[in-house]
Each structure stands twice: as structure tokens, then as C-alpha cells.
py3Dmol code that shows the C-alpha trace and the ligand (Angstrom):
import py3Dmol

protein = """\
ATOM      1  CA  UNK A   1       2.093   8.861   0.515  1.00  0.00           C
ATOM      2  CA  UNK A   2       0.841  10.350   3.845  1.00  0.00           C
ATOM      3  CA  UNK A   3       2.838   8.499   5.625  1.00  0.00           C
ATOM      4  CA  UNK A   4       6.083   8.780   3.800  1.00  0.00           C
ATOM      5  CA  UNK A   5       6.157  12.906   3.992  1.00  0.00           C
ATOM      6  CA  UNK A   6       5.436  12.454   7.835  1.00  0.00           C
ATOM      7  CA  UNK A   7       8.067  10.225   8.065  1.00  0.00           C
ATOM      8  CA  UNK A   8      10.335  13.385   6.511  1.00  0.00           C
ATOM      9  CA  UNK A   9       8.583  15.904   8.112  1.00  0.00           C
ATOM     10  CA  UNK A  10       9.947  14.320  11.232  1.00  0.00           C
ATOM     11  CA  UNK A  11      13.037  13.838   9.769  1.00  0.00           C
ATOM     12  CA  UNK A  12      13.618  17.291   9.184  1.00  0.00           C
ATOM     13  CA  UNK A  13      12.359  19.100  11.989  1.00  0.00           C
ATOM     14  CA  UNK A  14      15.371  17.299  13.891  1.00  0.00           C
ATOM     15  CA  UNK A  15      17.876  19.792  12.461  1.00  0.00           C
ATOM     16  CA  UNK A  16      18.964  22.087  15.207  1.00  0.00           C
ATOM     17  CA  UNK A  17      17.568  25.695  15.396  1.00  0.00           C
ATOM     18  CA  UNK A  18      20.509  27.439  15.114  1.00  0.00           C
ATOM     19  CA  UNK A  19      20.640  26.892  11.069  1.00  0.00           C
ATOM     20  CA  UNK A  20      17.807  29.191  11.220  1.00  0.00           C
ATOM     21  CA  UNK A  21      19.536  31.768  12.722  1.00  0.00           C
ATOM     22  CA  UNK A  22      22.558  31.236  10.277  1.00  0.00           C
ATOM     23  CA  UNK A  23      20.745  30.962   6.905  1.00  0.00           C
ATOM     24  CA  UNK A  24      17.994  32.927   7.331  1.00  0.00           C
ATOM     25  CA  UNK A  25      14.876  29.924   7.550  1.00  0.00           C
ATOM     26  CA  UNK A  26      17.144  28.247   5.358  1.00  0.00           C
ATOM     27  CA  UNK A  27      18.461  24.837   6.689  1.00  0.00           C
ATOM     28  CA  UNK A  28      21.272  24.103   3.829  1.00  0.00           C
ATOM     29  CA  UNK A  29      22.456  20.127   5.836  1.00  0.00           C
ATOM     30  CA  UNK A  30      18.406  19.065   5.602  1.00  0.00           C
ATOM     31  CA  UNK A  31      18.639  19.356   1.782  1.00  0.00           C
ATOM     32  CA  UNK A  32      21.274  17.011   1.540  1.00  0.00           C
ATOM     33  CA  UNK A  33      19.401  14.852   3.483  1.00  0.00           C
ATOM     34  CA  UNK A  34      18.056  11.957   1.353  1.00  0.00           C
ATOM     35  CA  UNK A  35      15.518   9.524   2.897  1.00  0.00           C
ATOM     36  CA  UNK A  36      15.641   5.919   2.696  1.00  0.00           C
ATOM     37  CA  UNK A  37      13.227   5.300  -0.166  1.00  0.00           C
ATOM     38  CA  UNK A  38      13.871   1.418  -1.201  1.00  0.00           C
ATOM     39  CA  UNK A  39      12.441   0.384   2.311  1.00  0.00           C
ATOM     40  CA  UNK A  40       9.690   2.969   1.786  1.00  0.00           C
ATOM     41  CA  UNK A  41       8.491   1.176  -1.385  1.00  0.00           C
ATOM     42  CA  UNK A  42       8.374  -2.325  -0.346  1.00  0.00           C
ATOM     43  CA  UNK A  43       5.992  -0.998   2.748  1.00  0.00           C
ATOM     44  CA  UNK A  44       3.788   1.133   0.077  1.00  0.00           C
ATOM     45  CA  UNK A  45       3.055  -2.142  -1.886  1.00  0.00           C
ATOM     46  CA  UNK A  46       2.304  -3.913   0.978  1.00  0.00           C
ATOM     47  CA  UNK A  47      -0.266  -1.342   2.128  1.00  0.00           C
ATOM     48  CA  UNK A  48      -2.490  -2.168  -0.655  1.00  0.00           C
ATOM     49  CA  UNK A  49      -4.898  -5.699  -1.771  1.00  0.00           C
ATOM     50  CA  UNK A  50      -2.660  -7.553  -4.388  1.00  0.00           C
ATOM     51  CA  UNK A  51      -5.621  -7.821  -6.792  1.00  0.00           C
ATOM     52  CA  UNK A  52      -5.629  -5.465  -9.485  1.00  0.00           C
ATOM     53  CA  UNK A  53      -7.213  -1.925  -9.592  1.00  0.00           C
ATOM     54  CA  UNK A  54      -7.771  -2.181  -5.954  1.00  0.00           C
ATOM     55  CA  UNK A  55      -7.091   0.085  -3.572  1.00  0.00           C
ATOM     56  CA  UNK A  56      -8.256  -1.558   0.028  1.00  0.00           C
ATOM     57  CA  UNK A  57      -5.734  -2.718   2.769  1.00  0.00           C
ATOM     58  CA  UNK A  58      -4.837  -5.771   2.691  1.00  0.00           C
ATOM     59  CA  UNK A  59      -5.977  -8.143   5.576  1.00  0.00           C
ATOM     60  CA  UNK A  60      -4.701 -11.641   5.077  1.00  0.00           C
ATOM     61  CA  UNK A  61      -2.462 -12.967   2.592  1.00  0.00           C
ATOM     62  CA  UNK A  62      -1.832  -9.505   0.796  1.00  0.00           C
ATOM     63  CA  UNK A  63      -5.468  -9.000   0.188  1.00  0.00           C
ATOM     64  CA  UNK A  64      -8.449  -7.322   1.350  1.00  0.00           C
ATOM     65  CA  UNK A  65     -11.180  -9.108   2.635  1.00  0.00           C
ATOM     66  CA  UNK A  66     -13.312  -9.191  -0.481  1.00  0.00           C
ATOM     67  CA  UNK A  67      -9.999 -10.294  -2.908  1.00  0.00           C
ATOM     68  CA  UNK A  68      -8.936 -13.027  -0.204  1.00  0.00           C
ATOM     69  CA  UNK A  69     -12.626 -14.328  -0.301  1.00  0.00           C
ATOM     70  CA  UNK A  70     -12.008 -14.378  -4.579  1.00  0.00           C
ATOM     71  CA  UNK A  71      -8.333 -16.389  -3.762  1.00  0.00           C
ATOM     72  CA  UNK A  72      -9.825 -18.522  -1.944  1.00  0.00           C
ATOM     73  CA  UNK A  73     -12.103 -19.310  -4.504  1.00  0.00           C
ATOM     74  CA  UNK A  74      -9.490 -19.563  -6.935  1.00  0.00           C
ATOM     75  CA  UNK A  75     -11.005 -16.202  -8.955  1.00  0.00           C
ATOM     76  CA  UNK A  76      -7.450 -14.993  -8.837  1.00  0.00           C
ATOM     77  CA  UNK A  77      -3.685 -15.731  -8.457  1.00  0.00           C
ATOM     78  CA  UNK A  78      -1.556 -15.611  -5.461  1.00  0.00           C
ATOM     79  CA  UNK A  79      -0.086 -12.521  -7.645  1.00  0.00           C
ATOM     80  CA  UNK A  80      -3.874 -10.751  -7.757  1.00  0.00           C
ATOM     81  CA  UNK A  81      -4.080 -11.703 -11.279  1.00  0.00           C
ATOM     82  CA  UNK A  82      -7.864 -12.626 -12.628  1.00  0.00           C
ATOM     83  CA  UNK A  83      -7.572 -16.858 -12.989  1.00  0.00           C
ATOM     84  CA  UNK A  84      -8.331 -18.414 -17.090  1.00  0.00           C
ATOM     85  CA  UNK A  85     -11.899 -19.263 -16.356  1.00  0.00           C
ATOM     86  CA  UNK A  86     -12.586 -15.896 -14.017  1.00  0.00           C
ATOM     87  CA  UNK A  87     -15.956 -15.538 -15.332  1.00  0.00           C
ATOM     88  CA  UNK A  88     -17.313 -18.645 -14.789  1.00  0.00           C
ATOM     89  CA  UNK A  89     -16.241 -19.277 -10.943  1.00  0.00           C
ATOM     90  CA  UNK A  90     -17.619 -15.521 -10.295  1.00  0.00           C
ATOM     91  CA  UNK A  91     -20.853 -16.672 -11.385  1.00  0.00           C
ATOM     92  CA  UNK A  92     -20.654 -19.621  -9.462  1.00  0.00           C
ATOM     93  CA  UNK A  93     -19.607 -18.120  -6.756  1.00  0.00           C
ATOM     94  CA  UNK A  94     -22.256 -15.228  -6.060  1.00  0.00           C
ATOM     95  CA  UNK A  95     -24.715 -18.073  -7.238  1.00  0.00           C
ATOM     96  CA  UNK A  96     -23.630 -19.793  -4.245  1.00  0.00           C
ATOM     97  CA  UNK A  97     -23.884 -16.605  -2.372  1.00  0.00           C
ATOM     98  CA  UNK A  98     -26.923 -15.923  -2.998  1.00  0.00           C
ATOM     99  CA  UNK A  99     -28.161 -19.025  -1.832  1.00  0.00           C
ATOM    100  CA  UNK A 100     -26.450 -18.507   1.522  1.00  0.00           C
ATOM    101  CA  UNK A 101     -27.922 -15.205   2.057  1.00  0.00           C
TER     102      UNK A 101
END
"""
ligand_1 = """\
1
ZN
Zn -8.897 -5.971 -2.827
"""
view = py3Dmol.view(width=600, height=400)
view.addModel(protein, "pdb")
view.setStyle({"model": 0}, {"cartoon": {"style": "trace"}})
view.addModel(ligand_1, "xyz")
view.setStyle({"model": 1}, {"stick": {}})
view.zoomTo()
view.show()
């Protein structure tokens, strides 16, 4: 969200100074001004994992480090959906990771 009212912030602050002088502050061309959302969205969704409830970047394949680790181990979907038998390859895996560590 940050970035998207920066993004207008700078959109707006190209309007010349003389509509200052002419409507007192107000700027009445900015207002009609309407910024190109659809683009916006698509990048929002890609700024976040895949997997659900989570709010990390992603780093590879549209997940954060920790999901991408859980796709790989077929925990969840390519969509970041939780895979039939979730539980039981969890388990497996920490077992495993435990036994690394
Ligand atoms: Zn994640």
C-alpha cells in the first residue's frame, strides 16, 4: 500500500504550481486524475508468499523461503493451498529436520 500512494504522491506533485495560485491550494485537473490501478494489483499479489495467511515476500516461485521449502515438499499447491495429507508430510518433514539439525 506504501508503495502505491508514493507512486500518486509523485503523480501529483507533477501538476504545475500555478493551479495553486488559481484555486487557492486547490489543484481541480489532479482530482480527475485516476491512477492506473489494474497494473497496481497484479504487482500487490505478487509482493506477497502464495501460501495462505502469509504475509512474507516471496523469493522463488511466488513463495517465501519457508513456503517454497513446504512446495517443495509437496505440503502445498503450486496455488499455496495446504496438500490432502498436509499433516502427515509436516510431520515427516520436521522429523527429518530434526535429524539434520
Ligand atoms: Zn510464506
Amino acid at each position: 500500500m506504501a508503495d502505491k500512494k508514493g507512486t500518486l504522491k509523485a503523480q501529483l506533485s507533477v501538476v504545475p504550481p500555478q493551479y495553486e495560485k488559481q484555486g487557492g491550494g486547490q489543484a481541480p485537473e489532479a482530482k480527475k486524475f485516476t491512477p492506473p490501478t489494474p497494473s497496481n494489483m497484479i504487482q500487490l499479489s505478487a509482493h506477497k508468499c502464495a501460501a495462505e495467511d502469509c504475509k512474507q515476500k516471496p523469493a522463488r516461485a511466488g513463495f517465501c523461503d519457508e513456503h517454497y521449502n513446504w512446495f517443495k515438499e509437496g505440503l502445498l499447491t503450486l496455488e499455496g493451498y495446504k496438500a490432502k495429507d498436509f499433516d502427515k508430510k509436516y510431520h515427516s518433514m520436521m522429523r527429518r529436520k530434526q535429524q539434520a539439525a
